[in-house]
C-alpha positions as CSV (number, residue, x, y, z in Angstrom):
1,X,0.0,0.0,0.0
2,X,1.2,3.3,-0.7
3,X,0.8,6.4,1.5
4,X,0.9,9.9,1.2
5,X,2.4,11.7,4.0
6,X,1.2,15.5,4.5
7,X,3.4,18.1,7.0
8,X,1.2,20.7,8.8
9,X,3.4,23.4,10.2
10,X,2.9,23.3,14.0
11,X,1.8,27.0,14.2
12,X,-1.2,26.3,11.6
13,X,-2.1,23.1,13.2
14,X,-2.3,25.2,16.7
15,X,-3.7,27.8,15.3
16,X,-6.6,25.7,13.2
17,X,-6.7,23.4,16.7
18,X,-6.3,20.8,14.2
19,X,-5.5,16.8,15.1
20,X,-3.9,14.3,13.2
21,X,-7.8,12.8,13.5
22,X,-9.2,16.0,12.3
23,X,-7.5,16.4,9.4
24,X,-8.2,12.7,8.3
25,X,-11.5,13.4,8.1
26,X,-12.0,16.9,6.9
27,X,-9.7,15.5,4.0
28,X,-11.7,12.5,3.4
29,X,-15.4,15.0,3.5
30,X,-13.6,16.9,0.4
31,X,-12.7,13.5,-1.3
32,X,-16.4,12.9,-0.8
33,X,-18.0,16.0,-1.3
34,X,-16.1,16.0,-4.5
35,X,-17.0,12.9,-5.3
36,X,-13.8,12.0,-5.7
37,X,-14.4,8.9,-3.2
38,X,-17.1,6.9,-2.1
39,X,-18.3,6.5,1.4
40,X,-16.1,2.9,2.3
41,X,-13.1,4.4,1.4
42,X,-13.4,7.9,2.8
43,X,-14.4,6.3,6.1
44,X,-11.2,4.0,5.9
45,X,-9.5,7.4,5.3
46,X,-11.1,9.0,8.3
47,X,-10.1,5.8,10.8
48,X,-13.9,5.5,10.9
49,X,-16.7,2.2,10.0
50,X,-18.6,3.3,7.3
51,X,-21.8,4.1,9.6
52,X,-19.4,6.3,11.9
53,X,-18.5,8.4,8.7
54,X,-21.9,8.6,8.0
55,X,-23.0,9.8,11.0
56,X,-20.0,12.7,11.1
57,X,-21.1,13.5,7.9
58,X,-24.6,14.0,9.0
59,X,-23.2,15.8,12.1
60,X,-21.1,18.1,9.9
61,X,-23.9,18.6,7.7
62,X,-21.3,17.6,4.6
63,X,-23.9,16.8,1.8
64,X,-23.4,14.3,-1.0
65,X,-22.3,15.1,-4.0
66,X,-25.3,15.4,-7.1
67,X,-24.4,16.6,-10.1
68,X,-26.9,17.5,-12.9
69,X,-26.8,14.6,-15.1
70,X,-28.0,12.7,-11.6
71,X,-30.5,15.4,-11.1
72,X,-31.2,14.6,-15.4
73,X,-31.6,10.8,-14.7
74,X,-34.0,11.4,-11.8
75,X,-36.1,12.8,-14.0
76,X,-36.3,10.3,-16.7
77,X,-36.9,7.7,-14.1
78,X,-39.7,9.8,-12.3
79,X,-41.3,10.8,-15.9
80,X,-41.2,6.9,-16.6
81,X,-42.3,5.6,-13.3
82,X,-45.5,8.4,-14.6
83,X,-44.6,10.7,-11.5
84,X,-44.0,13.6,-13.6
């Protein structure tokens, strides 16, 4: 496995009140909130079970990513389900 380690200067980490912990998770809430990850692996990111992450992300009121072409597909299935 390959690992990326990431240097905070101690003055921004103090400053930000930022743990180790912390900034596993706020990092793996971008990668989600991006959509660059899935839940499974953000929360493996995060040192968290997938329900855990869930429930931080719920807590942090982080919201998943939707793009328009999801929003476009919602549709179609709504006008064919005769919803719409």
């Amino acid at each position: 496995m390959r690992s990326i380690n990431v240097e905070v200067p101690d003055a921004t980490a103090a400053a930000a009140k930022l743990t180790p912990e912390e900034a596993r998770l706020w990092l793996a809430f971008s990668l989600y909130r991006e959509g660059r990850l899935s839940t499974g692996p953000c929360a493996e990111l995060a040192g968290l079970d997938r329900r855990a992450f869930l429930d931080e992300l719920a807590r942090h009121r982080v919201e998943a990513p939707y793009a328009v072409s999801d929003w476009e597909a919602d549709v179609a299935t709504l006008q064919k389900l005769g919803h719409l």
